[in-house]
N, C-alpha and C positions, 0 to 999 in steps of 0.2 A: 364506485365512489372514490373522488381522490378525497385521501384525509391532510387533516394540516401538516403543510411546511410548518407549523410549531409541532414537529417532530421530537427531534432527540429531549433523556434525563439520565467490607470489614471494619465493620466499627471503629476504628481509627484514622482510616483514610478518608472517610466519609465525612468524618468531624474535622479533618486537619484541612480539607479541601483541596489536596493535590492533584494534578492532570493526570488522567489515564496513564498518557505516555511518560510521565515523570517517575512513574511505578516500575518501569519496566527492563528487566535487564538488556544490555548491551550485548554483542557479540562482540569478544575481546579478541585481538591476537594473540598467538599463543605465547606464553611469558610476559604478558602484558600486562600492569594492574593499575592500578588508579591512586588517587591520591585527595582529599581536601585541604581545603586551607589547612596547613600546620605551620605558621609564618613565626609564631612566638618565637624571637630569641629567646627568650627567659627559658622558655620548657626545650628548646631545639642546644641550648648550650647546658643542660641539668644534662639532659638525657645523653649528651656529647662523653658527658665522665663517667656514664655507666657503662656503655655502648660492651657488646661483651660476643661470644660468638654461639652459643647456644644454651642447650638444656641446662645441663648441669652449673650456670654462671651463678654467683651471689647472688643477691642485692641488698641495697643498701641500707639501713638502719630502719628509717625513715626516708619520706618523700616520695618522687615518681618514680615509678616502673612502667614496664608492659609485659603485654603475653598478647601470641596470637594460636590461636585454637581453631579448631576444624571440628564443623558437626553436620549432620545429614541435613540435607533441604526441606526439612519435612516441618507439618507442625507441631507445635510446641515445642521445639527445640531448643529454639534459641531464646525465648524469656526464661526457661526452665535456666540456661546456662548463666542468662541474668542477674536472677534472682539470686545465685550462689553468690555475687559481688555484693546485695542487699545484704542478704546474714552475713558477711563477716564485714560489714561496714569498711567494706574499700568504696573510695570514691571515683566516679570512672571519669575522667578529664574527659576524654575522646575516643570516639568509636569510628572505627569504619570497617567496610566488607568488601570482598569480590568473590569470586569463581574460585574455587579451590584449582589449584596446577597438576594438583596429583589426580584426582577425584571428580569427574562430571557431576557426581552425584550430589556433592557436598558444599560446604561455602565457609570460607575461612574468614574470621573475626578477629580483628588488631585491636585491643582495648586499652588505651594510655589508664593509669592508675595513679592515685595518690593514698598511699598507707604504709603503715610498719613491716616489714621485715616479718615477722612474727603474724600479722593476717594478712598478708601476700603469700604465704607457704603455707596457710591455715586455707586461703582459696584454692591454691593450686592442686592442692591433694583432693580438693572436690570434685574441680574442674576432670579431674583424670575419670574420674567413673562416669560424669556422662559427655566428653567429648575426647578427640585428639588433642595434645598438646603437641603444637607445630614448632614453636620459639618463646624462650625469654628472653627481655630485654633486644627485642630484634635490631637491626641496622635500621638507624630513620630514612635511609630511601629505597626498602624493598619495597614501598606502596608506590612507588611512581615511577611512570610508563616513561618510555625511551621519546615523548614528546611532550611530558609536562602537562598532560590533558588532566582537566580537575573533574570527578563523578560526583553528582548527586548521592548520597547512600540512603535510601527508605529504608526504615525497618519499621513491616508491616503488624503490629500488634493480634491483628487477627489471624491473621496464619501463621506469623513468625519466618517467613521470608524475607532474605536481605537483596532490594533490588539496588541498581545505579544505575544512572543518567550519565554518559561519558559524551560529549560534545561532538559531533558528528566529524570526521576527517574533511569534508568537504565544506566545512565551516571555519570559524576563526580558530586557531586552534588556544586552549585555556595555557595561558603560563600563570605571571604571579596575581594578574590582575582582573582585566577586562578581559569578558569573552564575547561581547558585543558593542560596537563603538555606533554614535546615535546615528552613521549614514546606516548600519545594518539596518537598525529599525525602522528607520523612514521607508525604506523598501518591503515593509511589513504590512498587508493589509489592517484597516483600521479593525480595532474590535474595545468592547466599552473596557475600561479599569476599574468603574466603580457600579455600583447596581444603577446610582442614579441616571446613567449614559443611558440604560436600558431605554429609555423617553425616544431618544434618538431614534432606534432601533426599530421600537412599536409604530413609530411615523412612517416606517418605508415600506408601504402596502404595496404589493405588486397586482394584484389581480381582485376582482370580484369587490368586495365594500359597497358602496350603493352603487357601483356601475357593473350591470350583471349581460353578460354574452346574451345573444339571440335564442340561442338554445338552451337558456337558462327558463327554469318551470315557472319563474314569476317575472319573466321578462315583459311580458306583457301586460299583468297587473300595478294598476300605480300606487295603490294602497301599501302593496306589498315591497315596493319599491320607496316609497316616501318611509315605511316602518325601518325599510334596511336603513337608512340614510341618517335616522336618529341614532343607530345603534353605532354606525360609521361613527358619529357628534362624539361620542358616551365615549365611546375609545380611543380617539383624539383630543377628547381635552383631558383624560389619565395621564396624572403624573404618579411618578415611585413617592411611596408614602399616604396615599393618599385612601381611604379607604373606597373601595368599589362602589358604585353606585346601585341600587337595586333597582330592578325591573319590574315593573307591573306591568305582569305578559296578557296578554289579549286570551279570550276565548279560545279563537281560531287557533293560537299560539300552542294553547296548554293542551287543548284536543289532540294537535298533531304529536307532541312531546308524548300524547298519554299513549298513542297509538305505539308508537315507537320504543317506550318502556314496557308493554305490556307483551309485545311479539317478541322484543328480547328476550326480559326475563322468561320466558318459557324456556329457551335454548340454553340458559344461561348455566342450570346446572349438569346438563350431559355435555357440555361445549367449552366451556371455560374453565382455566385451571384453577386450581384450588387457591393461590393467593388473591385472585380478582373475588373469588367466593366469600373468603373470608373478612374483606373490607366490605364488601355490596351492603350486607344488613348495619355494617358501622355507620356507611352511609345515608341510611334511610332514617338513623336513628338520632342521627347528628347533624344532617343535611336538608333534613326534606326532602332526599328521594323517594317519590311516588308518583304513582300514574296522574293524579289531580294536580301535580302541582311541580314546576319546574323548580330546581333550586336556585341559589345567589349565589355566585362567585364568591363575593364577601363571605358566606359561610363556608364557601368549600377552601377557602382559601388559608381561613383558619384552622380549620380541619386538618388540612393537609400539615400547614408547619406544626403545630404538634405531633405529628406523624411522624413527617418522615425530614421537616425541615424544606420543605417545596411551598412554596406559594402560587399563587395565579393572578394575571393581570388581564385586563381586558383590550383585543387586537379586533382589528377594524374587517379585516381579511388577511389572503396569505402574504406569508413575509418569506424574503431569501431562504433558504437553508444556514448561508452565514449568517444571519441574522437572530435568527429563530434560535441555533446552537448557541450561540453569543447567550442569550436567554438562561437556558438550564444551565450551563455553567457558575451560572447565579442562583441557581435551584428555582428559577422562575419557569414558567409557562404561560407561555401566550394565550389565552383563550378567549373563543369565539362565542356573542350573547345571546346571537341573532338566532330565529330557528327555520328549520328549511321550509320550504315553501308547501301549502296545506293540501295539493293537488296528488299530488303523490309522496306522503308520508315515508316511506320504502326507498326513498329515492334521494341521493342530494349529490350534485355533480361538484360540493365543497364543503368545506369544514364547517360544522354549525355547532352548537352548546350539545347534541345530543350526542353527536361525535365526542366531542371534549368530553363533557360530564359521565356518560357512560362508558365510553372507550376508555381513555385516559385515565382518569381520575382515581379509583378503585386501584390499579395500579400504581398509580402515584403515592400513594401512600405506604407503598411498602418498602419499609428502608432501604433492601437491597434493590432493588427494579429503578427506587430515587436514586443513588450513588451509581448505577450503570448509566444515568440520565445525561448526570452532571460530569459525571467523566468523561463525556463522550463532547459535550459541550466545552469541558476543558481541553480536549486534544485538540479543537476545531478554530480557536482561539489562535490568527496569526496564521492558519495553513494557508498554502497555495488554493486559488479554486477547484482546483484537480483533486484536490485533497481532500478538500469539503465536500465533493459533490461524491467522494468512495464512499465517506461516512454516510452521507446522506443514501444513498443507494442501502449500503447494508443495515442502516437505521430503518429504512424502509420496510424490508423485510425481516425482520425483528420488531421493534417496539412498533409497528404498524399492523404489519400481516404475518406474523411470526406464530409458530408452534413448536410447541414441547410436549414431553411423552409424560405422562404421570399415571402412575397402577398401571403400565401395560398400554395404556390409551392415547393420543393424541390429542391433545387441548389445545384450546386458542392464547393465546396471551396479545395478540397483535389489535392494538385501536381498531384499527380501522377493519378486520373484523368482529369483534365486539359490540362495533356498532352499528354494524349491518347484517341483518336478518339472511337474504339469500346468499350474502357472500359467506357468511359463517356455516352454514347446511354448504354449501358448497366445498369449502377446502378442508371441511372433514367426514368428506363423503368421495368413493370409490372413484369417481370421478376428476376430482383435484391431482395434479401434477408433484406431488412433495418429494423432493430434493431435500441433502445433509446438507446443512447449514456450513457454508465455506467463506470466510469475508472475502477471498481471492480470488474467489468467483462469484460469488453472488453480486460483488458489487458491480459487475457487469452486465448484470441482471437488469432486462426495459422494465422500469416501474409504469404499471397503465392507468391513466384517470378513468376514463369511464366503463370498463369491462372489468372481469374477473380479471385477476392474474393469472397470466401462465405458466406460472410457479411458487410454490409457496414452502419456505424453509424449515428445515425442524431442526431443532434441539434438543438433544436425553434431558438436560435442564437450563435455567437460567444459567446456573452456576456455567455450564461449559459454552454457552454462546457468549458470555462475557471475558470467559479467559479466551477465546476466540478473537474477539475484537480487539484484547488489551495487546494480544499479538499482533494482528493485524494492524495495532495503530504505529509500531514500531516502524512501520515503511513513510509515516509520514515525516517528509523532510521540515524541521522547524528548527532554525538557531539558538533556540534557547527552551526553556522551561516555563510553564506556570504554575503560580500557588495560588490558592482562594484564601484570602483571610475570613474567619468567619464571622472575626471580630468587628472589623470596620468594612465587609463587604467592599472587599476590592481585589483587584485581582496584581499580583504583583509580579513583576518578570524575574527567573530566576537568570543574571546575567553576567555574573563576576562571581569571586569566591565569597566575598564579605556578604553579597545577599543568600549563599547557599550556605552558608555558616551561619548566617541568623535562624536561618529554617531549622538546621540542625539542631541551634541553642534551645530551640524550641520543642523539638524532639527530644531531646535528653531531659529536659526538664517534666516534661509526659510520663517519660521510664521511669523516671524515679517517684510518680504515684503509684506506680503497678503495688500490687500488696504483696507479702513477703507471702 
């Protein structure tokens, strides 16, 4: 069975909506560091009459200072070093990070300060027992590189890792302003800015909808062909906003759905991993999942964004990869109403609701499985098609046909065996091909519509096929950055210093809820 081209989907990042690759460190040259906006005269001529040459320098009564400190890469490091500015009520103006010079291991933190004399040396004698102290008062241009390039600085609340985004060499290069001028963009493939564009997106069905191949099992019934063609209607006149329409599924319909829930769930607990296990009964109990009864979108829909923040919208059939990714980037999911054809239950040569609803869905709702969705939807946002089509390939074999090991075991996490009875006894049985999950090579990997695969990936866990990909997405070439608002549902380009300095305003303002 091929499953849907509506394919791809730390609690901080997840809420803030940044792109995978906007997470992810840079490989710097060596003595190379970075810099954000720090354009204030007012602070760049205070900080001018301090300026001093190391450790042992004053400071001053009152007003700004700095310190840049060195701590392990690890977690909880660096809130813990945070937090120390919280108790003694220094105010931190400006933060940034890179690569420690000395240290592989470690990551050095430049913090602009506004305080007294008196708790500036009341912090620093903290700062000593759990970090290095590198400099006071450092020179204002040890953070910038011998070409001016400006870095994104993340600091991830969940792990405590500090990543940055340095603007590619083979890009404009960032001086005071512009890092992208609007001929860059126009040479940008299109992709939506706001949820609403999504409409656009759901419109450009590539295949199957009411017009079904020769070799399709209800190609020759017209019953079944006239029901697809309502369901085609149902998902072409969806607009964003608008609530789902419900189904009143045929006999025929709910028998096949029950056949197909009832052969699953047998498999489902020696077969699938334990977060799909742990949503199925939420679903039954919140959805309507059961063998008599197909669920509504409109409920699982709901379901989901109290979840995990994902919703579902209803698609006519398959859509691009660009397309589809465009989608969860938005924590949307395209899904499918229609159900396969009643001839062979066992069987669907495309994406139907039992695919979606039982593949998909159960996963969808789990925070982390959501934020691996939409990041991967963020990276896709503007790539080359070469680009799109690696993700798509290694999305493929992950959130499709993907395994991970749990107690010792192999389980499935992959849709599209989830929702397929022989293909799931298949690829965790002696028989199956399982290869270490590699995005540099897997994405080379032929994904096959109508056979097994002749390879199927594993993973020790979620956690590591995801730091996996967030690597992997490092090689795609893209001019600029995305952020997801999650406020106004839009996606906005990070493209100059003043839009990577709002992001930050915004970051800093986060930090200082953390609790002392």
């Amino acid at each position: 069975m091929q499953p849907a081209m509506m394919m791809f989907s730390s609690k901080y990042w997840a809420r803030r909506g940044f792109s995978l690759d906007s997470a992810l460190p840079e490989e710097r040259p060596a003595g190379g560091g970075f810099t954000l906006n720090r354009s204030s005269s007012g602070k760049n001529e205070e900080k001018k009459g301090n300026k001093g040459n190391g450790k042992g320098e004053s400071v001053s009564e009152g007003g700004k200072t700095a310190v840049v400190f060195s701590l392990k890469n690890e977690v909880g490091g660096l809130v813990k070093a945070l937090r120390l500015f919280q108790e003694k009520h220094v105010s931190m103006v400006h933060i940034e990070s890179r690569k420690s010079k000395r240290r592989n291991s470690e990551v050095e933190i430049f913090v602009d300060c506004d305080c007294s004399k008196k708790e500036f040396n009341e912090l620093i004698q903290l700062l000593k027992f759990q970090t290095n102290i590198v400099s006071l008062n450092p020179p204002e241009n040890i953070w910038t590189d011998e070409e001016g390039k400006a870095a994104f600085v993340s600091l991830d609340l969940d792990t405590d890792k500090c990543f940055a985004q340095v603007s590619p060499q083979s890009y404009t290069p960032v001086h005071s302003t512009h890092i992208l001028s609007s001929t860059d963009l126009d040479c940008v493939p299109w992709f939506p800015r706001k949820i609403s564009e999504l409409d656009k997106c759901s419109q450009r069905v590539l295949m199957y909808g009411s017009e079904l191949d020769a070799d399709h099992p209800g190609f020759k019934d017209n019953v079944y062909r006239q029901r697809r063609k309502y369901f085609v209607d149902v998902a072409m006149s969806y607009k964003y906003g608008q609530p789902i329409p419900r189904v009143e599924y045929t006999a025929e319909e709910i028998k096949t759905w029950g056949v197909v829930f009832r052969e699953l769930s047998k498999l489902y607990p020696t077969h699938a991993c334990r977060e799909y296990l742990k949503n199925f009964p939420l679903l039954t109990k919140y959805c309507g999942y059961r063998e008599d009864n197909v669920p509504q979108l409109e409920d699982v829909s709901i379901f989901l964004k109290e979840r995990s923040g994902f919703t579902v919208r209803p698609v006519a059939g398959y859509l691009s990869p660009r397309d589809f990714l465009a989608g969860l980037a938005y924590r949307v999911f395209h899904c499918t109403q229609y159900i396969r054809h009643g001839s062979d239950p066992l069987y669907t040569p495309e994406p139907d609701t039992c695919h979606e609803l039982l593949g998909h869905v159960p996963l969808l709702a789990d925070p982390k499985f959501a934020q691996f969705s939409q990041e991967i939807g963020l990276a896709s946002l503007g790539a080359s098609d070469e680009d799109v089509q690696k993700l798509a390939t290694c999305y493929f074999f992950t959130i499709e046909f993907g395994l991970c090991k749990q107690e010792g075991q192999l389980r499935a996490y992959g849709a599209g065996l989830l929702s397929s009875i022989g293909e799931l006894k298949h690829a965790l049985s002696d028989k199956a091909n399982v290869k270490t999950f590699d995005p540099k090579t897997t994405c080379l990997q032929e994904c096959l519509i109508t056979t097994f695969q002749e390879a199927y990936f594993v993973s020790e866990s979620f956690e590591e096929a995801k730091e996996k990909m967030r690597d992997f997405a490092k090689s795609i070439n893209r001019p600029f950055s995305v952020y997801f608002n999650p406020y106004t549902q839009s996606i906005e380009i990070l493209k100059d210093t003043r839009s990577i300095e709002n992001v930050v305003q915004d970051l800093r303002s986060d930090l200082n809820t953390v609790p002392g």
